[in-house]
C-alpha positions in Angstrom: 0.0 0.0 0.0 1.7 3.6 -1.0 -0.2 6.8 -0.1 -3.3 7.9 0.5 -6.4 9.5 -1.3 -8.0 12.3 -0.4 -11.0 10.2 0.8 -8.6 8.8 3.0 -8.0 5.5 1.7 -5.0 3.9 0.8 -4.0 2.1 -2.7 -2.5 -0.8 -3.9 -0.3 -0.7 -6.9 -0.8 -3.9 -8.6 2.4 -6.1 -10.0 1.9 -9.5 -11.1 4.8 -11.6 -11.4 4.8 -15.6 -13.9 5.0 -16.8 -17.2 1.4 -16.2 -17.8 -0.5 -13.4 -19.1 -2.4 -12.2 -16.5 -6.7 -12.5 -16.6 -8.8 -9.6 -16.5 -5.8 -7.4 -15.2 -7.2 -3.4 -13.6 -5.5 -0.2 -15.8 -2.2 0.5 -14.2 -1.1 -3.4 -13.7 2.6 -4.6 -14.4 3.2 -8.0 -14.9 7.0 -9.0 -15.0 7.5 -12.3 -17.2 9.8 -14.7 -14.8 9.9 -18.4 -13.8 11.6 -17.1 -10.8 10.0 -16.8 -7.8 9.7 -13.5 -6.7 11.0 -12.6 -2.6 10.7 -9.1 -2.9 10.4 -6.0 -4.4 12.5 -2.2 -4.9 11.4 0.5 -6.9 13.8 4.0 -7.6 16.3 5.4 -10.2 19.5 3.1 -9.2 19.4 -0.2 -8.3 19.3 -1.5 -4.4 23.0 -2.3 -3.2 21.3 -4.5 -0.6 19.8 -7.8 -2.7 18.7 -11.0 -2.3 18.1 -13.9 -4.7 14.4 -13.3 -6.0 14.1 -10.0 -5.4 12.5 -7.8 -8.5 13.7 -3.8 -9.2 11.8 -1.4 -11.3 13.6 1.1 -12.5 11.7 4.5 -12.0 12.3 6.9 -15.4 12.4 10.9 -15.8 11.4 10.2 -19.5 9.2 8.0 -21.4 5.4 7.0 -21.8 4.6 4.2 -19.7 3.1 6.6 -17.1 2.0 4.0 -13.5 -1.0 6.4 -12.3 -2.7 5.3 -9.1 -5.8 7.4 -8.7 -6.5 11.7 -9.4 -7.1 12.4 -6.3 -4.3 10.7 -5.2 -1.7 12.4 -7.4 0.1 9.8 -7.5 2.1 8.9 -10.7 5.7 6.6 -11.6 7.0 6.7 -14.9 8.2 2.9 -15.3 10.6 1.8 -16.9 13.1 -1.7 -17.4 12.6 -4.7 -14.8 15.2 -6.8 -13.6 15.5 -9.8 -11.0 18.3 -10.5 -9.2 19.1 -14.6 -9.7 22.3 -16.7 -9.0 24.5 -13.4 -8.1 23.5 -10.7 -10.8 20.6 -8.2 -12.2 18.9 -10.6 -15.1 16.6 -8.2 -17.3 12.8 -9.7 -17.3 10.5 -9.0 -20.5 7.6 -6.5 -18.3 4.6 -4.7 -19.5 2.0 -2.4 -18.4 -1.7 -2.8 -19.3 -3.0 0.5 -20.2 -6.3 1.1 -22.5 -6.9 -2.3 -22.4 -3.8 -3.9 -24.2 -0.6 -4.7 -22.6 2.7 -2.2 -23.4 6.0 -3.4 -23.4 8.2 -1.5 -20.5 11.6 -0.1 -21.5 14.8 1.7 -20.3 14.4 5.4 -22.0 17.6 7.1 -22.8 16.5 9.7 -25.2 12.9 10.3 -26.1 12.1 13.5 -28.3 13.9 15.5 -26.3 13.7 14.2 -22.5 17.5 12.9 -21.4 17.1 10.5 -18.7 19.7 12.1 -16.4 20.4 9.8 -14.0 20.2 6.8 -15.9 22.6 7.7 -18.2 24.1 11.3 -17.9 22.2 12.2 -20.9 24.3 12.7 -24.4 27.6 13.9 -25.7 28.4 14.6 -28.4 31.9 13.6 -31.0 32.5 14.8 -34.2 35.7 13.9 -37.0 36.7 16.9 -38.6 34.3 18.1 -40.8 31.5 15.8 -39.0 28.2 18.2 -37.7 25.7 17.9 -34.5 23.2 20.2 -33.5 21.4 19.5 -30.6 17.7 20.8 -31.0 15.7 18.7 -28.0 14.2 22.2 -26.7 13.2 23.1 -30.1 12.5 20.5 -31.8 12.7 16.9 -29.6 15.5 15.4 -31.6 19.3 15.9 -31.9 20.9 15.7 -35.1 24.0 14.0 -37.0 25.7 14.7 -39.9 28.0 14.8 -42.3 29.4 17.6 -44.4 27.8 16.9 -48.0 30.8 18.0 -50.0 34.0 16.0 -47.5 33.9 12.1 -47.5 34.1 10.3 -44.4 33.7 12.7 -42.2 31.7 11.2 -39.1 29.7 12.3 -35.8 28.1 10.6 -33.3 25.9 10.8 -30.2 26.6 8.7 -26.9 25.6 8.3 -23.7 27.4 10.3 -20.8 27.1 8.0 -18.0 28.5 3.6 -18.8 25.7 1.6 -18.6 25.4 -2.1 -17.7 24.5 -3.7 -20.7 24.1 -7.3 -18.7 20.5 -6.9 -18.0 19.4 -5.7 -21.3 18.5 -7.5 -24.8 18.7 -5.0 -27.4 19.4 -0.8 -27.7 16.4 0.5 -29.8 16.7 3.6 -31.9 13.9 5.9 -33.7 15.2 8.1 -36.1 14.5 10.1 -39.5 17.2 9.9 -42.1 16.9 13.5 -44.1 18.1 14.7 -47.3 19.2 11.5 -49.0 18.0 7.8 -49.3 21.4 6.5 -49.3 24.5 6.5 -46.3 25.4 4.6 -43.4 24.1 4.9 -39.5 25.9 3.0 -37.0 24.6 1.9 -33.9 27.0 0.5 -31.2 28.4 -0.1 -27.6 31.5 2.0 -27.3 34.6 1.9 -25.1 35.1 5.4 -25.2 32.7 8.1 -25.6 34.8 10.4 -26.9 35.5 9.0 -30.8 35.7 10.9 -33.2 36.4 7.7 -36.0 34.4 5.5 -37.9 33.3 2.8 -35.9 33.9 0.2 -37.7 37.7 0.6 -37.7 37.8 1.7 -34.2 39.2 -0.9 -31.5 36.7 1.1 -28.9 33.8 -0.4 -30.7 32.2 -3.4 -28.4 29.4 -4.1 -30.7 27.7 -2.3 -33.9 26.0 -3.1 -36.8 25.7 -0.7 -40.2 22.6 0.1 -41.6 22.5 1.6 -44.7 18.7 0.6 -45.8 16.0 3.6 -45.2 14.1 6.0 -46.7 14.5 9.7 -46.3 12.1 11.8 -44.2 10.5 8.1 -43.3 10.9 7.6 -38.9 12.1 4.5 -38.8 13.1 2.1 -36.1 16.6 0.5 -35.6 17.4 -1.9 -33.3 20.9 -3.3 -32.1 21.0 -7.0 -30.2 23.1 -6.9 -27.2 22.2 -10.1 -25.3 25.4 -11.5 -25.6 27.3 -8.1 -24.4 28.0 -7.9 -20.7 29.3 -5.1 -18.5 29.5 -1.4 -18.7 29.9 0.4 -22.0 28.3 3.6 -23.7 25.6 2.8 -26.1 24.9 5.7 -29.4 24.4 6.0 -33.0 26.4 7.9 -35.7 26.2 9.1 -38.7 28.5 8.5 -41.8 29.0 7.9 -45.5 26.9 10.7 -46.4 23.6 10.6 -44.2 22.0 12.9 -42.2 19.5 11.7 -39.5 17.1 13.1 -37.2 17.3 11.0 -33.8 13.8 10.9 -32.0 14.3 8.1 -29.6 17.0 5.3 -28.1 15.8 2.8 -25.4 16.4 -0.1 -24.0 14.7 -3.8 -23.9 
């Protein structure tokens, strides 16, 4: 029970833990997909250093949709984001939704969303350039911050990463919404980086975890991009960069 309405009763926040979908779940519910059973739970912006095996951590966002209202008197309201369980000595992420409007949503780790940097979570973004390589950060403006690369100068690259290193053990995959501009042809790069401060191409750099080069969109189309990362463990910086002549428009970057 957290808090209490102005009619003086209390409320219970509903989280249903199994491998089944829950049955007639109430607006507002979270089920967390795990065999494991669960011993206890912690909710907050940085995960418990006090565990125990079982035990189930939400991680409470500053950006994103997935909005956990309680009641409007009650003025209570979480923005949700990933779920983890700590089993056999570590943080293992857990698929979790939220049923809102009567269909479940898929919870996620936000690191960028039309403008809102999750701070704490990740220090929000910095950004690199290679000589004649272009940013503009326009989240105020415009909800997006934007890559380039001089039209007339080949190979001239920048990027956008994350401030903070982030534990990449509990997560599956690094999602990316963006809107490739002026061109239908180039090359975007998403990847986990050793270094946040490249200025290279990442595919020749030794700082380069994991990435994967698309080069496959449509201009002025937002498309979604996604980079697998279950098999990378430990702390790295996750981002995207442009190259090879494209210019993009990044909307979004998340994790599942």
């Amino acid at each position: 029970m957290i808090g209490r309405t102005n009619t003086g009763g209390g409320i219970t926040l509903h989280i249903r833990s199994g491998t089944t979908e829950p049955l007639s779940p109430s607006e507002g519910t979270i089920w967390v997909n795990t065999s494991v059973p669960v011993t206890g739970y912690a909710a907050g912006f940085d995960a418990p250093t006090s565990v125990f095996e079982g035990l189930l951590f939400i991680r409470l966002m500053s950006s994103g949709g997935h909005d956990f209202s309680v009641t409007p008197k009650g003025n209570i309201v979480f923005r949700v984001g990933t779920v983890t369980q700590y089993t056999n000595g570590a943080w293992v992420g857990k698929d979790a939704y939220i049923y809102r409007n009567d269909a479940w949503e898929q919870l996620v780790g936000w690191i960028y969303n039309n403008g809102e940097k999750y701070m704490t979570f990740t220090g929000g973004i910095t950004f690199t350039k290679n000589s004649n390589g272009i940013y503009e950060d326009k989240s105020v403006t415009d909800g997006y911050f934007f890559l380039s690369r001089e039209a007339t100068t080949a190979a001239r690259f920048s990027a956008g990463l994350t401030v903070n290193r982030i534990d990449m053990t509990p997560f599956s995959k690094i999602h990316y919404r963006v809107t490739p501009k002026d061109t239908n042809v180039g090359t975007i790069y998403l990847a986990v980086m050793n270094d946040n401060t490249v200025g290279t191409a990442w595919t020749a750099s030794n700082k380069t975890v994991k990435y994967i080069a698309v080069s496959t969109f449509t201009k002025d189309i937002s498309t979604e991009l996604e980079l697998d990362i279950s098999d990378v463990n430990g702390e790295y910086y996750p981002g995207i960069q442009a190259s090879a002549g494209v210019r993009v428009e990044v909307h979004g970057m998340w994790f599942t």
